[in-house]
C-alpha positions as CSV (number, residue, x, y, z in Angstrom):
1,X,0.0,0.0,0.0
2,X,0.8,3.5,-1.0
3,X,1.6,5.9,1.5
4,X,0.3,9.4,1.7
5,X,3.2,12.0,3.2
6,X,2.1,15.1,4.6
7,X,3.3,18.7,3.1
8,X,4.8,19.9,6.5
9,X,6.8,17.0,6.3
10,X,8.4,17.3,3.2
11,X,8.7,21.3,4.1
12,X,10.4,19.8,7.4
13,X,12.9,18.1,5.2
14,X,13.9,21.3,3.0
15,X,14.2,23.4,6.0
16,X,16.4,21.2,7.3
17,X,18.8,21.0,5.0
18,X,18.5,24.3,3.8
19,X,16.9,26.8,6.5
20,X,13.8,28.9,5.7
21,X,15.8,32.2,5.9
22,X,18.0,31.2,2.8
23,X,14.9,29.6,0.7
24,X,13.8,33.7,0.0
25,X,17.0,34.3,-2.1
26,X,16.6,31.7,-4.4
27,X,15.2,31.4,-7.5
28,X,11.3,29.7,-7.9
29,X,12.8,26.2,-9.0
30,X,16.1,25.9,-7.2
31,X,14.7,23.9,-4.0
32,X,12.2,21.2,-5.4
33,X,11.1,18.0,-4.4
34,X,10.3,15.0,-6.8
35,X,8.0,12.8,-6.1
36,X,7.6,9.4,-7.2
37,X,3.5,8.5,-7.9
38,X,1.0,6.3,-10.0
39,X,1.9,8.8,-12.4
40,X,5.3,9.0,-12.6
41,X,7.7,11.3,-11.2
42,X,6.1,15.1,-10.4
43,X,7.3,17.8,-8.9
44,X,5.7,17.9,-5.3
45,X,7.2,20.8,-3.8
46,X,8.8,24.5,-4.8
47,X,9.4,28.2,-2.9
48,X,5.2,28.2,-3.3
49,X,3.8,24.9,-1.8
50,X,0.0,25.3,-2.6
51,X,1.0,25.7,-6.6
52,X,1.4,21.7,-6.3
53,X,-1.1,18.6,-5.3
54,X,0.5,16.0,-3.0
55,X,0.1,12.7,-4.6
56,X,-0.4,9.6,-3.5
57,X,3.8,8.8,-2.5
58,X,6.0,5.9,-2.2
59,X,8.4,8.2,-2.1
60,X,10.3,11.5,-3.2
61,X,13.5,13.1,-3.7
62,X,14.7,16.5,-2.8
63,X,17.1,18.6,-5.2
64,X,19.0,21.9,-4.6
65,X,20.1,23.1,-7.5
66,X,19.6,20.3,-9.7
67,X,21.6,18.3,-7.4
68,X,19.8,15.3,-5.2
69,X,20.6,15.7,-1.7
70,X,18.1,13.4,-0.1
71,X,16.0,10.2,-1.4
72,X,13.3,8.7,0.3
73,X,11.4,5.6,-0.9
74,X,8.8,3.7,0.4
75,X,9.4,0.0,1.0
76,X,7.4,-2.6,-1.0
77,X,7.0,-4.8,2.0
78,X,3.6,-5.8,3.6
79,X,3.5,-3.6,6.9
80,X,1.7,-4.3,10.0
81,X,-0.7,-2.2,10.7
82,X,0.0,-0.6,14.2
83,X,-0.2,3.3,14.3
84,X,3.3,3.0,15.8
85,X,5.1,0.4,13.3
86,X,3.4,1.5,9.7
87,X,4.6,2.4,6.3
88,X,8.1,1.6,6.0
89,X,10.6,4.2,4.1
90,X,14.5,4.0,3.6
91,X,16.3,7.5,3.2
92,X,19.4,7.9,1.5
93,X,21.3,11.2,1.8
94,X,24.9,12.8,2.2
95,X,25.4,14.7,5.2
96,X,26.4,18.4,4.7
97,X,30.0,19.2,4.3
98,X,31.0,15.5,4.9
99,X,31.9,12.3,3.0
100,X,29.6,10.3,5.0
101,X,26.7,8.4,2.9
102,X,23.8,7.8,5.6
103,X,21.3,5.0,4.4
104,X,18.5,4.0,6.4
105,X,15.4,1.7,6.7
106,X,12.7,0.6,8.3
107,X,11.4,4.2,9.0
108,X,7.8,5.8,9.5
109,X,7.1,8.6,6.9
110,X,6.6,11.2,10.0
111,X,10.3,10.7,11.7
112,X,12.4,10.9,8.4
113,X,13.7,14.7,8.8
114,X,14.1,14.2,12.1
115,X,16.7,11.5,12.1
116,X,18.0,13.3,9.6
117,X,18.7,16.4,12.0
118,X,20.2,14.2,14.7
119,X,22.8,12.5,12.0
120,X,23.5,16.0,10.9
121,X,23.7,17.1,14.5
122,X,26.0,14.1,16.2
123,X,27.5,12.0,13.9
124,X,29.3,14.4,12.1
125,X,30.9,16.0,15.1
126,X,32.4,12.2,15.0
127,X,30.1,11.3,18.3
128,X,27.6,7.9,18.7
129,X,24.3,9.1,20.0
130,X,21.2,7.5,20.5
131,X,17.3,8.5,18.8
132,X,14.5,7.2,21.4
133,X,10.6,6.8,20.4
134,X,10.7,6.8,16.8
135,X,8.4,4.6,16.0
136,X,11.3,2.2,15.2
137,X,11.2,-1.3,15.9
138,X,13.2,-2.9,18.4
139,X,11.4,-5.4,21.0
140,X,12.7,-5.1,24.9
141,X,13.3,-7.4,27.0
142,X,12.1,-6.4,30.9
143,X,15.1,-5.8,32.2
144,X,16.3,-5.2,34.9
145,X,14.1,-7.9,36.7
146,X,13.5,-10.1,33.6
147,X,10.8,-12.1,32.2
148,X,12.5,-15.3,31.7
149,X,14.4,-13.3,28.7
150,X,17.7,-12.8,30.2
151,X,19.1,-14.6,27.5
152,X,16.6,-14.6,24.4
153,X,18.4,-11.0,22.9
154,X,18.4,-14.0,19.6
155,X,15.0,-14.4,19.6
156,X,14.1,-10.3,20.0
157,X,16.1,-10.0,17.1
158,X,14.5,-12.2,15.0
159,X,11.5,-10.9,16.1
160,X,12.3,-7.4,14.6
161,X,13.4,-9.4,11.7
162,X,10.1,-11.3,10.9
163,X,7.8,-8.1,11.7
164,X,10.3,-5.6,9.3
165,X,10.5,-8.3,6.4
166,X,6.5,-8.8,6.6
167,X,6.8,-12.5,7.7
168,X,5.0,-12.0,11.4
169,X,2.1,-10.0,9.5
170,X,1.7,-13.1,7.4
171,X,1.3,-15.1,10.5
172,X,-1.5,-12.8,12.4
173,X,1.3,-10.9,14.5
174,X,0.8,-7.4,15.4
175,X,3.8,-6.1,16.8
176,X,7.8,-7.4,17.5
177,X,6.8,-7.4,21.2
178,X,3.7,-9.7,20.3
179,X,6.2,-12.1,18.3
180,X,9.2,-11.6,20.9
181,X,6.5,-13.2,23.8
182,X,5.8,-16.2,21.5
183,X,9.4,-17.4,21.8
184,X,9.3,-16.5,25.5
185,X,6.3,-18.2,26.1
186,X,7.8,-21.7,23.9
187,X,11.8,-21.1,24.8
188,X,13.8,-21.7,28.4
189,X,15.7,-18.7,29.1
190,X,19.1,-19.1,27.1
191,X,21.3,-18.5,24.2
192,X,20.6,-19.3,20.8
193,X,20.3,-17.3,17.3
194,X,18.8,-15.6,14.8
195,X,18.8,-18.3,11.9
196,X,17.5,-21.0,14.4
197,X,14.9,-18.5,15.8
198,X,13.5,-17.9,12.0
199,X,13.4,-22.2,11.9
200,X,11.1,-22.4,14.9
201,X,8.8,-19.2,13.9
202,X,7.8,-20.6,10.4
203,X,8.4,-24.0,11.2
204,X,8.6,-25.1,14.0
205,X,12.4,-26.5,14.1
206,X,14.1,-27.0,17.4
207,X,17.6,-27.8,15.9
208,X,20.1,-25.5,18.0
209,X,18.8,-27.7,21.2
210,X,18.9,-30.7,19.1
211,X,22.5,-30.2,18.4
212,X,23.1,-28.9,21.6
213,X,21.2,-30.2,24.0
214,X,21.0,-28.6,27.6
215,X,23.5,-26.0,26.6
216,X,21.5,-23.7,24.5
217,X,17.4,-22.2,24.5
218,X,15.1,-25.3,23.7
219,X,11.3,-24.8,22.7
220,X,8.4,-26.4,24.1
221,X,7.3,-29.0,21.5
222,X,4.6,-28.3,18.9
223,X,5.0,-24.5,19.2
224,X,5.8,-22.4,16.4
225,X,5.3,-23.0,13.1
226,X,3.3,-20.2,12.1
227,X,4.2,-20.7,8.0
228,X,5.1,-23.9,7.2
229,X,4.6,-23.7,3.4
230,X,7.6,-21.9,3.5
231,X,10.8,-24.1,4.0
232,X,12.9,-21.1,6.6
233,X,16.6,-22.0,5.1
234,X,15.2,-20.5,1.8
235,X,14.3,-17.2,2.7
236,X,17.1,-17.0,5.7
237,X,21.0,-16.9,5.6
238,X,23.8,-16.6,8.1
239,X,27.1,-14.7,6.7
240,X,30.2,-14.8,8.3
241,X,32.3,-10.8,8.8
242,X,35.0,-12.0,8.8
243,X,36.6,-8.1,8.3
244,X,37.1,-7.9,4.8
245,X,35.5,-5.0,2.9
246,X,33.5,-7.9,0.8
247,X,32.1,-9.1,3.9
248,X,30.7,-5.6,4.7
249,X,29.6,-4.6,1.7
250,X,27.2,-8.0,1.3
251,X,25.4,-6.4,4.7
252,X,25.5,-3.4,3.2
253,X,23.8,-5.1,-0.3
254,X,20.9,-7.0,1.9
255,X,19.5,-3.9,3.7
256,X,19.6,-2.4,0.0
257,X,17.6,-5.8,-1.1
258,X,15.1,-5.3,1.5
259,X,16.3,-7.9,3.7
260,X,16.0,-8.0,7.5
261,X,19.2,-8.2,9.2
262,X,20.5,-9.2,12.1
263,X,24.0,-9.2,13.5
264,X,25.5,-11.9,16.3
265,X,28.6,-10.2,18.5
266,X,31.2,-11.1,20.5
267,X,31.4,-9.5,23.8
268,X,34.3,-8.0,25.5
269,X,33.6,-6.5,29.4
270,X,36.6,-5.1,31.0
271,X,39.4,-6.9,28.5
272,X,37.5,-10.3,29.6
273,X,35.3,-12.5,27.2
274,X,31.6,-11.7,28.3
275,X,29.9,-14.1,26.0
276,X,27.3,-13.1,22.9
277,X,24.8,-10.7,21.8
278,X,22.7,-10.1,19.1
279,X,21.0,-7.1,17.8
280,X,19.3,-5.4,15.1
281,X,21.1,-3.6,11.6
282,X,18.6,-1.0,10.2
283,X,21.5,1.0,8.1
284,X,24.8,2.1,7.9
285,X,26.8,5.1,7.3
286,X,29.9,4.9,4.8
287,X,33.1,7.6,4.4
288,X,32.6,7.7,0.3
289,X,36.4,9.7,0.8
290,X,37.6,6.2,0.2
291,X,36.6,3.1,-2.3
292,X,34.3,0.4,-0.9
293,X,37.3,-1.9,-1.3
294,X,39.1,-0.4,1.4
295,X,37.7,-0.7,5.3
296,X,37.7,2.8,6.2
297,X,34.8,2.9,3.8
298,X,32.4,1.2,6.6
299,X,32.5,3.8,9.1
300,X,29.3,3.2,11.1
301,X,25.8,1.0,11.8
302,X,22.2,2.0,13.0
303,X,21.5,-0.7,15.2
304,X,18.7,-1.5,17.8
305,X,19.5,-3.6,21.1
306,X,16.9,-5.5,23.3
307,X,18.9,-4.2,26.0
308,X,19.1,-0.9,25.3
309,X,16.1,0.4,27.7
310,X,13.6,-1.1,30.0
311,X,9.9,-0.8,29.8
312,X,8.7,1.8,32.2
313,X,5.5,-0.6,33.4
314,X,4.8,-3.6,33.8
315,X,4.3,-3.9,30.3
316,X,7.0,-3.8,27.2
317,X,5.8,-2.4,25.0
318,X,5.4,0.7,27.0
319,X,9.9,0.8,26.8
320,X,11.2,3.5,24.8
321,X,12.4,2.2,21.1
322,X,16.0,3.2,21.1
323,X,17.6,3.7,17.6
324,X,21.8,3.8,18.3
325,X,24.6,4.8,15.8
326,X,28.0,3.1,16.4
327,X,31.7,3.9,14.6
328,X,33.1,1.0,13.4
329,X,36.8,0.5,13.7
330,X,38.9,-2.2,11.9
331,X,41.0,-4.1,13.9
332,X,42.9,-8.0,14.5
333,X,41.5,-10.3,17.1
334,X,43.7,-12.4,19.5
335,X,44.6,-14.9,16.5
336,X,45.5,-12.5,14.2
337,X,42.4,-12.4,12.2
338,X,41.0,-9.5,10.8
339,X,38.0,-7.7,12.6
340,X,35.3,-5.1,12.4
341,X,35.1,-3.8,16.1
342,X,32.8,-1.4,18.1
343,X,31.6,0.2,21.2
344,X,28.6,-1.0,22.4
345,X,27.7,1.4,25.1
346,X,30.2,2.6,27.9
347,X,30.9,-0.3,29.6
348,X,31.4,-3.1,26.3
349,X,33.1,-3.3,23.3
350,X,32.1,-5.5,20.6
351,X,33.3,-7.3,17.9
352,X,30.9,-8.6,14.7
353,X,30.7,-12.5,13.9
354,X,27.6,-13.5,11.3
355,X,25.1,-11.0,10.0
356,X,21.7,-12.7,9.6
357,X,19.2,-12.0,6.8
358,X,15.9,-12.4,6.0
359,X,14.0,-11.9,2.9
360,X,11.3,-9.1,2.9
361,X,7.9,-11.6,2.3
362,X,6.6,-11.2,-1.3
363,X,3.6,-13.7,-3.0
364,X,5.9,-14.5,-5.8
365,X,8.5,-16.2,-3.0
366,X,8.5,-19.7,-4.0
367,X,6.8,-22.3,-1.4
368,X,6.0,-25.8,-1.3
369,X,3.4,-27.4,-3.4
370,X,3.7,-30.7,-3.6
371,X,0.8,-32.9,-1.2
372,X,3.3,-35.7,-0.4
373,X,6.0,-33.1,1.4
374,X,4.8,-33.4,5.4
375,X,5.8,-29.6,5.5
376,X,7.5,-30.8,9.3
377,X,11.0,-30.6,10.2
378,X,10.6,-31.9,13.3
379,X,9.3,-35.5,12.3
380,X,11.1,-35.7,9.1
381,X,14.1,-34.8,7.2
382,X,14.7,-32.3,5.0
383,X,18.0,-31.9,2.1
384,X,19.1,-28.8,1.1
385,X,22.6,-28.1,-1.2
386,X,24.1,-25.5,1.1
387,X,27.0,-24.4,-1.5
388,X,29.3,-25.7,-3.7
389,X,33.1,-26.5,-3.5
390,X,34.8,-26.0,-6.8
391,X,38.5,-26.6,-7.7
392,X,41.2,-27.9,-9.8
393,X,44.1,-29.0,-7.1
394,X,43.0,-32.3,-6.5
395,X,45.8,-32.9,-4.0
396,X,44.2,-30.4,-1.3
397,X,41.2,-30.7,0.6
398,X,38.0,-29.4,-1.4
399,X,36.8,-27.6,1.6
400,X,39.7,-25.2,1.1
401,X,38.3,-24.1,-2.6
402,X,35.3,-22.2,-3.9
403,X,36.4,-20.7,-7.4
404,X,34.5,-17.8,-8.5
405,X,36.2,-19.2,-11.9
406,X,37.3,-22.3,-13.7
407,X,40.1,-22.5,-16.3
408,X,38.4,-24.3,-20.0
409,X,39.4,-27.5,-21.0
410,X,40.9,-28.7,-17.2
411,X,39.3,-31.1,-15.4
412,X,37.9,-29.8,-12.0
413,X,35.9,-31.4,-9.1
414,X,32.5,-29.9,-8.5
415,X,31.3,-30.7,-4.3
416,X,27.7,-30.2,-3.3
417,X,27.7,-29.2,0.3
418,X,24.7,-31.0,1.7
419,X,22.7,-30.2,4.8
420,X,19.6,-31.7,7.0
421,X,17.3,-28.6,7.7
422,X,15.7,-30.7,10.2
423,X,15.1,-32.2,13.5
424,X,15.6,-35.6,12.5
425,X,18.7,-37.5,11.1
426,X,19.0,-38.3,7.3
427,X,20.3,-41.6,6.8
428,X,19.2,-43.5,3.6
429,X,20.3,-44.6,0.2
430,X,19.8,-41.0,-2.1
431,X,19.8,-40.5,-5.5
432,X,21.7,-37.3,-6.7
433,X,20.9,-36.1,-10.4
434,X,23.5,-33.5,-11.7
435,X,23.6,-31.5,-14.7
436,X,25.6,-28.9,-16.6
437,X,24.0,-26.5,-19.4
438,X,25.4,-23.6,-20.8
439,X,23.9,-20.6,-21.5
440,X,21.4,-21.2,-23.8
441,X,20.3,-23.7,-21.4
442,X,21.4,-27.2,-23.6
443,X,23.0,-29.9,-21.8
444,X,26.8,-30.5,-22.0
445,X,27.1,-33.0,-18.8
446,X,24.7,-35.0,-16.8
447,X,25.6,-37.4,-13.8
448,X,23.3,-40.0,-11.8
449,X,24.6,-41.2,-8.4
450,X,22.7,-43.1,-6.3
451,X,24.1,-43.2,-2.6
452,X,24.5,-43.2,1.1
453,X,24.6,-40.0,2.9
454,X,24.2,-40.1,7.0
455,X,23.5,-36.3,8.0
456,X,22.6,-35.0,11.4
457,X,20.4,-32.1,12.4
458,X,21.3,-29.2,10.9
459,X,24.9,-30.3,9.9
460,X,26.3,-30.6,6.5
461,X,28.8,-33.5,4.5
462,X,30.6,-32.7,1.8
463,X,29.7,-35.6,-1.3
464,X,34.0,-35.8,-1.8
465,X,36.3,-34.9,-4.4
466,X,35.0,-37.9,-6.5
467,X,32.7,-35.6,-8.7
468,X,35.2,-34.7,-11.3
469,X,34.4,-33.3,-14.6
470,X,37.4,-34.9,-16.3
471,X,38.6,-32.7,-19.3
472,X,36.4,-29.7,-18.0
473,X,34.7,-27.9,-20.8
474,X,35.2,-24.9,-22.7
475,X,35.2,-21.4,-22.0
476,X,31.5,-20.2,-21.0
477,X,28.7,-19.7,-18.7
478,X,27.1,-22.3,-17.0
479,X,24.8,-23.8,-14.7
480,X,25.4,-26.4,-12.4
481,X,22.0,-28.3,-10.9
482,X,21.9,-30.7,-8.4
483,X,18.6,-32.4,-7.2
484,X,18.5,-34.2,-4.0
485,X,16.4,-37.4,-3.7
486,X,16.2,-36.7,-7.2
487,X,13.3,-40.0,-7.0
488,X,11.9,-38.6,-3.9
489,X,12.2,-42.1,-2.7
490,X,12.7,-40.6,0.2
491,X,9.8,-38.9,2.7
492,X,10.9,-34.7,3.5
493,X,9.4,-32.4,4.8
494,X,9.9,-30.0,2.0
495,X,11.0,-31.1,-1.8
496,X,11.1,-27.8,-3.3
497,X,14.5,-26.9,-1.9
498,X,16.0,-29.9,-3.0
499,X,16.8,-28.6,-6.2
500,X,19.7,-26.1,-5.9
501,X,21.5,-24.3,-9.3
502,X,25.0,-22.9,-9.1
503,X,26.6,-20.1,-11.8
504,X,29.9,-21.6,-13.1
505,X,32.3,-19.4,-15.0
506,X,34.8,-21.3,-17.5
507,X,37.6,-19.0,-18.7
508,X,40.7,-19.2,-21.0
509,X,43.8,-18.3,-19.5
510,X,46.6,-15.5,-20.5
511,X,49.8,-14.1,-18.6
512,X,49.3,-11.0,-17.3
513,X,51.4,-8.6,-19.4
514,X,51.4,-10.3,-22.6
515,X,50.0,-7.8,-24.8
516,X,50.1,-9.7,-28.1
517,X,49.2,-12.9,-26.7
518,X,51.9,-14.7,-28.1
519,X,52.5,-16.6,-24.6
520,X,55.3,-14.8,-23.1
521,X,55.9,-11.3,-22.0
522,X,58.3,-8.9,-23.7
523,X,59.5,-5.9,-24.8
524,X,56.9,-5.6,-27.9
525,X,53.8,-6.6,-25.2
526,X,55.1,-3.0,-24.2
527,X,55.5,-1.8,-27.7
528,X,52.3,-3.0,-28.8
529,X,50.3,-1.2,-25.8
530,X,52.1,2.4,-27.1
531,X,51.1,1.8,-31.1
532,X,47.7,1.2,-29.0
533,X,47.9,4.4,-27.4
534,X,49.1,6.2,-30.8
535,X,45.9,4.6,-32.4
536,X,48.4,2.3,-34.8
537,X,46.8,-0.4,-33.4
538,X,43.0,-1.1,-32.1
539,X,42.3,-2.8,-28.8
540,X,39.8,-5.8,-27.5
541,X,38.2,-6.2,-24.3
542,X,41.2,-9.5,-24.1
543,X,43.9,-7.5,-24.7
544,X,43.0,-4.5,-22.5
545,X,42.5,-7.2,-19.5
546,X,45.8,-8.7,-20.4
547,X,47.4,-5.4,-20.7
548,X,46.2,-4.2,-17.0
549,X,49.4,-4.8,-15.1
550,X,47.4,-2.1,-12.0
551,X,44.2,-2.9,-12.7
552,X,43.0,0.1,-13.4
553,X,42.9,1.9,-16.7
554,X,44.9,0.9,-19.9
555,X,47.7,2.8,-20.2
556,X,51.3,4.0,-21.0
557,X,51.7,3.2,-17.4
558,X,51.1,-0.6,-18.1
559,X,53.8,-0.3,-20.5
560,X,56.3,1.3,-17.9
561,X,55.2,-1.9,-15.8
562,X,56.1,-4.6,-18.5
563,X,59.3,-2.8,-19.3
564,X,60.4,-2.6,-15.6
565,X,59.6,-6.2,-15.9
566,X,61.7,-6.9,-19.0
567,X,64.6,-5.0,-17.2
568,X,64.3,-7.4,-14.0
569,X,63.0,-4.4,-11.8
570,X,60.3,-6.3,-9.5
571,X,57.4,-3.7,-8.7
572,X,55.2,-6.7,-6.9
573,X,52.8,-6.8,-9.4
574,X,51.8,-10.5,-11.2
575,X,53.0,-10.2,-14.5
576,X,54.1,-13.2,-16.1
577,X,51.8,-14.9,-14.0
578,X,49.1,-17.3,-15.0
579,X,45.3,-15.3,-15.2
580,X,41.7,-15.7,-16.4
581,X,39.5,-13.6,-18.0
582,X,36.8,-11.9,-16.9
């Protein structure tokens, strides 16, 4: 549904950004505001207000100058319909004077500007802050006494998770707080996460305790599944940060895509260990002074915390909803291993582990169809192909490989990682039908296997390095399928997620630096790049990627390279070495 945003909002929003006082001296159409409507995009907004109808918004975009400063859209995800959690927007916008991107979601139409103003206000002095009662939402536990949810700071997160993404609305919940009491009322009061608390909302799973029993939250039996035409593991991921830019820009990608998010952390108290936490991601704010490829580019996260107020009643829903800003710092842990760290609140620091997402709920989302599936995790089985191992060094272990790209014509092994998404052991003989097509979808390999596969509750085996394509096929785009039970000999609980596609890229190779792709690098791979340059010669997409000693632009500075090359001067970078294309 189509929200309808008011004029003094909007107004509220160009004030802000530019105040009133300034608006006289410019000209009639230098302060607008786009809107986008059934209609198209109109302008909503000039210097005279009541020349212009408000529409019927999903959203708008303010421009001085020709220039977009701010961009607001409305969010096409089924919202409750709570006065205090409706009509979810995202705003993207640069703060003044500043390299700092600020993209948000999750937000009601009415607080928009003023988030804005408190960005503008705190975090580019360089300070956290806090925003309290805006509508945002982030369920509480009852601290300080407790509610036997001590522990479940998992289960409020993926309680904000399911209500953002539409998923609770879908199952008759009103509120976060509403779903955050349903695992309360089904869990004992202890750890758990995100992922697992997904499993046991839309189908009941209770597979953390299964593979942990006694250490970790464990749900009464025959509570939860609210949706169980919809297998959880395909509409929920886990992601490890492991403090790579790559690893923050997918969380920045799946609040762009919609996705609810949820991040698990690792505590620190005093310089001691303090155990886990989860919480809430509902944006981030990047430093665009420097390339998403570099750290310094992830500068800060909006989060929400279940700990960060307590209700002031008996009741709580009546706590504030606390929206917090945190600076991210990049940093080592105690093995070395790069990290993305933070300060939680005064008292403990924090360091990120797994980002959890969910996909927004949408009636096109696939679900199961098929009358012989049971639709029940907890009684019976269920395959899923996690991922897929590819490689070419046979001699190592194929957990260590995942090639983004294969080299043509070499033979290379091709893994399924398979995984019970259930309760309930898999153990049976299992037929596994594979295929390879290319890109206009005809066949080029096929392979039956029919075998033994012993899988426990929510752990994965690896089929072994056995699956070789010997002679590996020729440069191209392809698809690799893999169905599961491929007979369905054997009784699941779901079937439709036993089929499981992978993009495989098959590439010639070329040594970096060779120019004229004669197979060695010399001083006319050099030569060849300056006729280039001189327009003696024409270039190909092959030759400019074979040319691109930096990786950046073609140029007489890839020359320079390959002659400091010739000449024996080592500058680091890989030419000679053995590449693929893109």
């Amino acid at each position: 549904m189509k929200k309808r945003l008011s004029i003094i909002s909007v107004l509220l929003i160009v004030a802000l950004l530019c105040p009133m006082t300034a608006l006289a001296a410019e000209s009639d159409d230098a302060i607008i505001a786009v809107a986008t409507t059934e209609s198209g995009r109109e302008i909503i907004l000039t210097d005279a207000p009541d020349a212009q109808e408000m529409g019927d918004l999903s959203g708008y975009e303010l421009l001085i100058e020709d220039e977009p400063v701010l961009t607001v859209e409305q969010s096409e995800i089924p919202a409750i319909t709570s006065d205090t959690q409706s009509g979810y927007f995202s705003a993207d916008f640069t703060i003044p004077e500043t390299a700092k991107q600020v993209y948000l979601v999750g937000l009601t139409a009415n607080k928009v500007e003023e988030i804005q103003n408190k960005i503008i206000e705190n975090y580019a002095k360089g300070a956290d802050f806090e925003l309290t009662d805006l509508s945002f939402i982030d369920a509480e536990k009852m601290r300080p006494t407790g509610d036997g949810d001590d522990y479940l700071c998992w289960a409020a997160t993926a309680s904000n998770m399911l209500t953002y993404t539409g998923w609770a609305a879908q199952a008759g919940f009103n509120s976060s707080d509403d779903v955050f009491e349903s695992f309360i009322n089904a869990f004992t009061d202890n750890g758990g996460n995100p992922y697992f608390g997904v499993g046991w909302f839309m189908n009941g799973v209770n597979t953390f305790a299964v593979q942990q029993p006694g250490q970790v939250a464990a749900a009464t039996a025959g509570t939860g599944g609210y949706l169980k035409d919809y297998a959880y593991d395909m509409v929920t991921e886990n992601h490890d940060i492991d403090g790579s830019p790559a690893s923050m820009r997918a969380l920045h990608q799946s609040l762009r895509d919609g996705c609810g998010v949820g991040l698990s952390l690792a505590i620190v108290h005093n310089g001691s260990s303090a155990g886990g936490h989860a919480v809430t991601c509902w944006g981030y704010i990047a430093d665009t002074a420097y390339a998403d490829t570099d750290v310094r580019y992830y500068a800060g996260l909006f989060l929400t915390d279940s700990d960060s107020d307590e209700p002031r009643s008996g009741d709580r829903r009546d706590a504030d909803n606390v929206l917090q800003a945190v600076s991210l710092t990049s940093g080592t842990d105690a093995n070395g291993a790069p990290t993305v760290e933070f300060d939680l609140d005064y008292m403990n620091h924090a360091f990120l582990n797994t980002f959890y997402t969910l996909q927004p709920f949408s009636a096109d989302i696939p679900k199961e169809t098929d009358s012989t599936a049971t639709r029940d995790k907890t009684a019976n089985p269920d395959l899923v192909v996690d991922d897929f191992f590819l490689g070419t060094d046979f001699t190592s272990s194929a957990y260590e490989y995942s090639m983004e790209k294969i080299e043509s014509n070499t033979a290379f092994f091709y893994t399924p990682k398979i995984l019970d998404e259930a309760d309930v052991t898999y153990n049976s003989q299992t037929g596994i039908a594979i295929t390879m097509t290319d890109a206009d979808g005809n066949t080029v390999y096929t392979r039956n296997l029919n075998t033994s596969l012993n899988i426990g509750p929510g752990y994965l085996v690896s089929y072994g390095q056995g699956l070789t394509k010997q002679g590996g096929l020729p440069a191209g785009d392809y698809t690799i399928t893999v169905d599961l039970n491929a007979n369905r000999t054997v009784r699941e609980a779901y079937y439709y997620n036993n089929i499981y596609s992978y993009p495989l890229k098959v590439r010639d190779s070329f040594l970096l630096g060779d120019t004229d792709g004669n197979g060695s690098v010399d001083i006319m791979d050099a030569t060849k790049i300056q006729r280039i340059i001189a327009g003696y010669e024409s270039e190909d997409d092959k030759i400019v990627q074979r040319a691109s000693i930096s990786g950046n632009d073609f140029g007489i500075v890839d020359a320079t390279q390959i002659q400091r090359f010739v000449a024996n001067y080592d500058d680091g970078y890989a030419i000679g070495e053995k590449q693929l294309y893109d």
